[in-house]
C-alpha angles and dihedrals in degrees: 000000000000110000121202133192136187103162134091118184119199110194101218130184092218117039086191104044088051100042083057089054105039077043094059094031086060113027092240148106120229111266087217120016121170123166096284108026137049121190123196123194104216127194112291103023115294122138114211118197134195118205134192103252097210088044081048108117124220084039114252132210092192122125137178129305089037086106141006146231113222120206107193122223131189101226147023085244089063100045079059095051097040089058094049094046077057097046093048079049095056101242118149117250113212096182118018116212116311137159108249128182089258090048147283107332156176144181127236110183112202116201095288093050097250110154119240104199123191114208143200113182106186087198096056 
């Protein structure tokens, strides 16, 4: 069985406090947005959805920083740019640029402490 997938779900305490700052962090509205979920259609393809934790069924205790959503660059130099775009936003960098075994990175964390890495893989 081949199994696809284009949909990431973050499970979030504030839908409009998240959908502000997933708004700003990627210049776009939500294509679909009700009380207690947000969805975002990202370039190429991938749908990323914000859900109400406590709507959330079955129930979850997870909270932030258990995943992570990856934004691709294509260089170092952008990796660079990107974070400090995010720093002059405000946004909170849990891990500033550093070269890592899968590439050059950096970690952006949202309200609910979920990490938003960039990525340049040399190798992609």
């Amino acid at each position: 069985m081949n199994i696809t997938s284009n949909m990431v779900v973050f499970y979030v305490n504030d839908i409009p406090t998240s959908i502000k700052y997933y708004s700003d962090l990627f210049g776009a509205k939500p294509v679909a947005e009700t009380p207690g979920f947000a969805m975002f259609a990202l370039e190429g393809g991938m749908m990323f959805g914000l859900w109400l934790r406590a709507a959330a069924e079955p129930k979850t205790a997870i909270t932030g920083g258990g995943g992570e959503l990856v934004v691709m660059s294509e260089s170092r130099d952008k990796v660079d740019g990107i974070v400090q775009d995010w720093r002059n936003r405000g946004l909170v960098i849990g891990q500033d640029a550093v070269d890592a075994p899968f590439g050059y990175t950096a970690v952006a964390l949202d309200p609910d402490q979920h990490r938003i890495r960039v990525l340049f893989d040399p190798n992609a």
